[in-house]
C-alpha atoms as an extended CHARMM CRD file, in Angstrom:
* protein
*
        75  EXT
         1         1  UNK       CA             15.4160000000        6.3790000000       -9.0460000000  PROA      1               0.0000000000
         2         2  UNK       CA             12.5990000000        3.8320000000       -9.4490000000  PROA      2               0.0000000000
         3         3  UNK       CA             11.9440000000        1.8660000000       -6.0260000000  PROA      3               0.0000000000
         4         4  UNK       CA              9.3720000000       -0.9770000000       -6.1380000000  PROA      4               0.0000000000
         5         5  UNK       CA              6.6920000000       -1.5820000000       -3.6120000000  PROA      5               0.0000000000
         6         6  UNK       CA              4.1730000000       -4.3990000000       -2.3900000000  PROA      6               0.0000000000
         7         7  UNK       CA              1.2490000000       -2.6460000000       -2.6860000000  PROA      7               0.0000000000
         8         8  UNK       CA             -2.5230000000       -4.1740000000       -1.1600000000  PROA      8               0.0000000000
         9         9  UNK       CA             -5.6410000000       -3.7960000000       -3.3640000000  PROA      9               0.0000000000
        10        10  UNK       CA             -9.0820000000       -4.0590000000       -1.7840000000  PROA      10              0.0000000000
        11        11  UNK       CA            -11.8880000000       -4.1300000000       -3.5650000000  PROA      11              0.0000000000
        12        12  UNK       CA            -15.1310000000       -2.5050000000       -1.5810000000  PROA      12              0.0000000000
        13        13  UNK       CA            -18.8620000000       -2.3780000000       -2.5020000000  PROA      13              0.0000000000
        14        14  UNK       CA            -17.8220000000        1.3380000000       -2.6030000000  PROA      14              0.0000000000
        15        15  UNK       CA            -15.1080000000        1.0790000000       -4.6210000000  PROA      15              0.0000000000
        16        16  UNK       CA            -11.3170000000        0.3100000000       -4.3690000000  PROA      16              0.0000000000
        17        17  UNK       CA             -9.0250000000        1.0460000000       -1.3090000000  PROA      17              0.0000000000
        18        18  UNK       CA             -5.0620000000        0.3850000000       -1.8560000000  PROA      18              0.0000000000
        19        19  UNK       CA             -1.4900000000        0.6320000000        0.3310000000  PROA      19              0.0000000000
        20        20  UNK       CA              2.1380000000        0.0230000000        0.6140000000  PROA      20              0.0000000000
        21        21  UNK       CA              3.6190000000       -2.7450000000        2.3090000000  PROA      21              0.0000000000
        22        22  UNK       CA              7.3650000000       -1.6160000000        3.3510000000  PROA      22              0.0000000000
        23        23  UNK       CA              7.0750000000        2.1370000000        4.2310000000  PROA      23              0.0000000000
        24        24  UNK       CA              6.5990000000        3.6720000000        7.9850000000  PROA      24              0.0000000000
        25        25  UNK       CA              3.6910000000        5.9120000000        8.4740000000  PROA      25              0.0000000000
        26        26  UNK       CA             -0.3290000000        5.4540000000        6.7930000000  PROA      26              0.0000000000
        27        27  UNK       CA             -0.3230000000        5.6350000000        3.0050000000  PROA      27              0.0000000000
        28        28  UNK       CA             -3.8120000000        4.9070000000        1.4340000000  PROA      28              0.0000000000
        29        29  UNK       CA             -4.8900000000        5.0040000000       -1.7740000000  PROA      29              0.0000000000
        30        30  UNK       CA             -8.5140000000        5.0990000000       -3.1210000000  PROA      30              0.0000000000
        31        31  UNK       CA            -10.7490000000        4.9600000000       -6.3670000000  PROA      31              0.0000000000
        32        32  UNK       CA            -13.9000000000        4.0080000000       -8.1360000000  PROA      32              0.0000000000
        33        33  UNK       CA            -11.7440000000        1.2520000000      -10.2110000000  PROA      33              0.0000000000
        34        34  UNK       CA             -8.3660000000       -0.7810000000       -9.4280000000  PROA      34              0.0000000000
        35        35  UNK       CA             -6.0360000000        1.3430000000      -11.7360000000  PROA      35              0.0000000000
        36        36  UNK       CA             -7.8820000000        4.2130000000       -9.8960000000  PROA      36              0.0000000000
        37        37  UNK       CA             -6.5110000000        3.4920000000       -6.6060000000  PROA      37              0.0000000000
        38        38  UNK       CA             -3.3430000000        2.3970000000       -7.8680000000  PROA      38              0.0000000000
        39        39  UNK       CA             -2.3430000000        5.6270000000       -9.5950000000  PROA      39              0.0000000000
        40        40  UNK       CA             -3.8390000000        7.7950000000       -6.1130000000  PROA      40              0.0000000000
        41        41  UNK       CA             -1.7300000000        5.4980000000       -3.5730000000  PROA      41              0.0000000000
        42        42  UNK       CA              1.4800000000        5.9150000000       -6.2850000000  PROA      42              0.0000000000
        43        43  UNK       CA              0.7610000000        9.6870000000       -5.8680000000  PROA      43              0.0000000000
        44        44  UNK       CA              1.0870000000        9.3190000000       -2.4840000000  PROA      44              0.0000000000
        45        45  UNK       CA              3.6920000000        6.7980000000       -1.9310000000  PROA      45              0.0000000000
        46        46  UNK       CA              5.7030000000        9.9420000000       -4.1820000000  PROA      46              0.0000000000
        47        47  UNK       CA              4.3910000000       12.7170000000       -1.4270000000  PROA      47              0.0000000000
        48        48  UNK       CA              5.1630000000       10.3240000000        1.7180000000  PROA      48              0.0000000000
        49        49  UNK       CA              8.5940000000       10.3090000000        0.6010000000  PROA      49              0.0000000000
        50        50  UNK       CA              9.3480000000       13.8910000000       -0.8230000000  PROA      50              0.0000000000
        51        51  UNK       CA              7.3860000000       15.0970000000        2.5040000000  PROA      51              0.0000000000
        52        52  UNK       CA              9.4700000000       12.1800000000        4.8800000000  PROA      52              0.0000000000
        53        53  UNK       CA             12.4870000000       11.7630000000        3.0930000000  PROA      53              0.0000000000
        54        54  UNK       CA             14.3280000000        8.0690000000        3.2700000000  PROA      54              0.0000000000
        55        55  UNK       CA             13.5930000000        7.4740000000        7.0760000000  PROA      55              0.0000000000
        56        56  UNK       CA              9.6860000000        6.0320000000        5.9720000000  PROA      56              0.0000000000
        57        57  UNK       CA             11.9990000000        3.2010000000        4.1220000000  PROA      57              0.0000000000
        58        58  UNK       CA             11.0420000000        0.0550000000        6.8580000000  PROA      58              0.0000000000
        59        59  UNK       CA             14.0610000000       -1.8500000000        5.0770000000  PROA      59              0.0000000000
        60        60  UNK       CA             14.0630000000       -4.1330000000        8.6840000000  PROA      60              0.0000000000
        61        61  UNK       CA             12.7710000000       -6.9980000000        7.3630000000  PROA      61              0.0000000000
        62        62  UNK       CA             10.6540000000       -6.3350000000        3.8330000000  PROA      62              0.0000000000
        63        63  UNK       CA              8.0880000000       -8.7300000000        2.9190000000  PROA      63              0.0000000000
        64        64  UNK       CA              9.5500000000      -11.3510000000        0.0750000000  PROA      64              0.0000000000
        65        65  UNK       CA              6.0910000000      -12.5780000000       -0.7340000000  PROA      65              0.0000000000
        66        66  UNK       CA              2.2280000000      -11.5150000000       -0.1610000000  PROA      66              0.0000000000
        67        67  UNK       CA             -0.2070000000      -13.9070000000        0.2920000000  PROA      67              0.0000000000
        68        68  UNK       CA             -4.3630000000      -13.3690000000        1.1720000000  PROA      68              0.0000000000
        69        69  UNK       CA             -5.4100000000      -15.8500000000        3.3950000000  PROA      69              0.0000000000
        70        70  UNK       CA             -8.9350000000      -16.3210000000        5.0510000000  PROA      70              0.0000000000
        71        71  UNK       CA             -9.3210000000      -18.4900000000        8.6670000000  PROA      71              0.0000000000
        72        72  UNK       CA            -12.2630000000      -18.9140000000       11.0080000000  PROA      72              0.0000000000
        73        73  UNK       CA            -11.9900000000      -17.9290000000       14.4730000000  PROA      73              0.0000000000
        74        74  UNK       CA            -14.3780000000      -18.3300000000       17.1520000000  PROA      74              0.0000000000
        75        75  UNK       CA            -15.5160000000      -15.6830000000       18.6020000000  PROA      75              0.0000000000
């Protein structure tokens, strides 16, 4: 079965850091490029679920859309 996923992509000074929007628990992905840390949080989107079964599904209310948005606050 072939389940899609949201996933965030940040890009560092250090390299790239990506997750999954939609499953319980802390899935992180990393690599020197983008398609780097895509493929290692895949891998471990894969393990999260083998390891947690269906349960890490957070079906409650999944995200339709992603948007990035940046907002000054005082601090």
């Amino acid at each position: 079965m072939l389940k899609s996923f949201k996933i965030i992509v940040e890009k560092h000074s250090d390299g790239y850091v990506a997750y999954p929007l939609g499953l319980k628990g802390v899935i992180v992905g990393e690599g020197e490029t983008y398609e780097e840390a895509l493929q290692d949080v895949k891998s471990a989107i894969g393990f999260h679920i083998e390891t947690f079964g269906s349960t890490v599904f957070d079906e409650t209310s999944p995200a339709l859309e992603v948007f990035v948005a940046e907002a000054g606050v005082a601090v």
